[in-house]
C-alpha positions in Angstrom: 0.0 0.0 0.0 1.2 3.5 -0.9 2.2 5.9 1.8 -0.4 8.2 0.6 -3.0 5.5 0.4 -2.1 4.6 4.0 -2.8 7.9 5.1 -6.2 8.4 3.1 -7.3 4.8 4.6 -6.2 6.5 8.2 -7.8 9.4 8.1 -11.1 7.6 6.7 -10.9 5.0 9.5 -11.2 7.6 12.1 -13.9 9.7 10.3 -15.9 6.7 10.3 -16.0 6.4 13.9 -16.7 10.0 14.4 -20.1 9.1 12.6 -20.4 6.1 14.7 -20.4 8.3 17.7 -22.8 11.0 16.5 -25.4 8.4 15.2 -25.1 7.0 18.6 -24.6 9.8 21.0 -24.9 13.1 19.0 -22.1 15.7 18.1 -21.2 16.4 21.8 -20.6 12.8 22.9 -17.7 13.0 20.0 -14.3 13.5 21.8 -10.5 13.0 20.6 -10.6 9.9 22.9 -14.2 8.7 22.4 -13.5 9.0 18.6 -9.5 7.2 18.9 -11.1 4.2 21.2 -14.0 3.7 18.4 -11.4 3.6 15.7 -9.2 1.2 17.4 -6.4 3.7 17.5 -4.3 5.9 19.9 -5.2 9.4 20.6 -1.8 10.4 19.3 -2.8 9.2 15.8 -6.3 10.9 15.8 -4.2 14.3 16.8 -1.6 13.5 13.9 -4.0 13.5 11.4 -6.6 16.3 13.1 -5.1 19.0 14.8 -8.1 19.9 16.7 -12.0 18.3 17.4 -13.1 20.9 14.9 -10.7 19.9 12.5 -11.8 16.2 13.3 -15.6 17.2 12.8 -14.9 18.8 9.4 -13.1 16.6 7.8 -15.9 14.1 9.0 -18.9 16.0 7.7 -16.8 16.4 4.2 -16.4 12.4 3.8 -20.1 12.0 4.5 -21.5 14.7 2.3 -19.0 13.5 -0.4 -20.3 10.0 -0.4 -24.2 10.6 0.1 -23.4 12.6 -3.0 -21.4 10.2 -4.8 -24.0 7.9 -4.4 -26.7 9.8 -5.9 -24.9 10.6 -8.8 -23.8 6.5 -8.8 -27.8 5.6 -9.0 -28.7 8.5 -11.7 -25.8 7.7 -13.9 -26.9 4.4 -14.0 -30.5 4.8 -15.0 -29.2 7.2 -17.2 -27.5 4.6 -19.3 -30.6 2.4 -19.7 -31.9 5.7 -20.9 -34.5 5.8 -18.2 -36.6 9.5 -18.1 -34.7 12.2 -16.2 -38.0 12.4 -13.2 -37.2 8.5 -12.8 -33.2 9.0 -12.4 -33.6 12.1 -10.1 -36.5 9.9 -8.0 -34.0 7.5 -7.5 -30.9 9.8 -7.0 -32.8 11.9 -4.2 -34.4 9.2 -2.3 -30.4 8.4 -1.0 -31.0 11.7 0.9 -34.7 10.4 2.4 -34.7 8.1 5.4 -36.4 5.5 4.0 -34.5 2.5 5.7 -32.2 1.8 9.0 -28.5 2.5 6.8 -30.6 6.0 5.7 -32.2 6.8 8.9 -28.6 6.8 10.6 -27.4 8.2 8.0 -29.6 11.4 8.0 -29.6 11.7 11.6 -25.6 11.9 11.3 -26.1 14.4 8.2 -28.7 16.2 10.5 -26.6 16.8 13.6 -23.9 18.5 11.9 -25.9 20.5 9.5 -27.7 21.8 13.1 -24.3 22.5 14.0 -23.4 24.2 11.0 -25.5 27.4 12.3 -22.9 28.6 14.8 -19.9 26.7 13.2 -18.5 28.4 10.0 -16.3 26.1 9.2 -19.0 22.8 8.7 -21.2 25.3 7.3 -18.7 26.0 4.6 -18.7 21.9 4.4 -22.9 22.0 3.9 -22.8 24.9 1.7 -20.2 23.5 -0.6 -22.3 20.3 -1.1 -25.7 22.2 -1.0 -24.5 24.3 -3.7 -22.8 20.6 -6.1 -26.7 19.5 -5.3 -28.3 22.4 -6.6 -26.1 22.4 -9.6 -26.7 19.0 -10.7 -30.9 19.6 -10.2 -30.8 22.2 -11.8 -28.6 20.9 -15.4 -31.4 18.1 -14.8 -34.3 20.3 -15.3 -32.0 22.4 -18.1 -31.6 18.8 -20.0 -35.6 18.2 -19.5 -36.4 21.3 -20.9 -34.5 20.1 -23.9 -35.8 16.9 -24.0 -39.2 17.7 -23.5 -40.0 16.2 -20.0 -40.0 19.9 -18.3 -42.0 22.9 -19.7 -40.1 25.5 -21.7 -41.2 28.3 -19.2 -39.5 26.6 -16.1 -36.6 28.3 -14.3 -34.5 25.3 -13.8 -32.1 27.4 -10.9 -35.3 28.1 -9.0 -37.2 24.6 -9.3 -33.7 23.3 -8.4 -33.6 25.2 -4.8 -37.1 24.1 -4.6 -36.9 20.8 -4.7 -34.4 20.4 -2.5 -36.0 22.3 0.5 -39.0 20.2 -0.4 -37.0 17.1 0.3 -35.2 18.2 3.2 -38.8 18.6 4.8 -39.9 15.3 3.6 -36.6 13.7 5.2 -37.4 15.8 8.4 -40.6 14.8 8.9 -40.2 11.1 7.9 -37.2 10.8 10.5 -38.6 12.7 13.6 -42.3 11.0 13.3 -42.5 8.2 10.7 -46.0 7.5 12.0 -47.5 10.6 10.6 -45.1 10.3 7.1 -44.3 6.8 7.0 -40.6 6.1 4.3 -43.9 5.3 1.0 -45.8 8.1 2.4 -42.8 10.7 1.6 -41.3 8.5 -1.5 -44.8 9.0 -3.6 -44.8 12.9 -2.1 -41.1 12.9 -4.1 -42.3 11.7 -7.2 -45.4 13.7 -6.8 -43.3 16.4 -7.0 -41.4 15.7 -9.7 -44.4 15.2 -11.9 -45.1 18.6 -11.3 -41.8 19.3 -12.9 -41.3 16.7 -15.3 -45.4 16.5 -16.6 -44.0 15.9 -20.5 -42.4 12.6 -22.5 -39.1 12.7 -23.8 -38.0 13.0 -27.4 -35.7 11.3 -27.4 -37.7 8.1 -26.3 -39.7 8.1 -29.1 
């Protein structure tokens, strides 16, 4: 293994357990020794790699964000090639972000805690922002490539149905996670492709 590699498999290891500990106990039961004995490591390593908690917490946030978005883009690429409709790609793509399961649930509630934080902590909300922002992007050449394609309505702003939809699904996720009686995981997936509908009403072309 590469020195570099080594590192990068180091540095995961521990951010790993930081999530561990925040599913299980919430951001303030993460400490440099809490995080080093759930990782199997010495302290000493954790504060070679992180020079402080917030450091730690950062770099934490950034691998999860990276990878829920990774993963989106993994499940919309992949419809994509069995040339699926654009509403059914993004469906699929934005339900990683819903709690629909136990993996999700923890998941979210990880995702949720340090985007809480993120209100008095610049430095994760530059994290959130960032990947807000990559989100937002993406939705938003979605819409653009519907409107092309005929899916989505010539008139449509794609940059404003792009914000949209994603504060519509951050309330479905909310709501789903804190009372899943009320908005069971089906309740809020058919809301999501409700939603979409109303973006995507038309067929493609390019299907035809």
């Amino acid at each position: 293994m590469a020195r570099e590699e080594y590192h990068a498999l180091r540095r995961r290891q521990v951010a790993e357990a930081v999530e561990r500990l925040v599913a299980a106990h919430g951001l303030d039961g993460v400490t440099v020794a809490k995080t080093a004995a759930e990782a199997g490591v010495s302290v000493g390593l954790v504060q070679h790699y992180f020079a402080s908690k917030d450091d730690l917490l950062r770099y934490a946030y950034t691998q999860l964000t990276e990878r829920t978005l990774a993963r989106a883009i993994e499940q919309a690429e992949e419809l994509d090639r069995h040339r699926s409709r654009i509403q059914q790609a993004l469906a699929h793509a934005l339900a990683e972000r819903l709690p629909l399961d136990e993996p999700r649930r923890a998941e979210w509630r990880v995702a949720f805690a340090f985007a809480t934080r993120a209100v008095d902590n610049p430095n994760l909300a530059a994290v959130r922002n960032h990947t807000e922002a990559q989100i937002r992007a993406r939705l938003a050449q979605a819409i653009s490539n519907g409107k092309k394609c005929g899916e989505v309505r010539n008139h449509t702003d794609p940059d404003t149905q792009a914000s949209r939809l994603l504060a519509h699904l951050d309330g479905l996720a909310l709501h789903t996670y804190l009372d899943p009686t009320a908005l069971p995981a089906s309740a809020a997936l058919a809301a999501l492709h409700d939603y979409l509908s109303g973006i995507f009403p038309g067929r493609c072309r390019a299907h035809d």
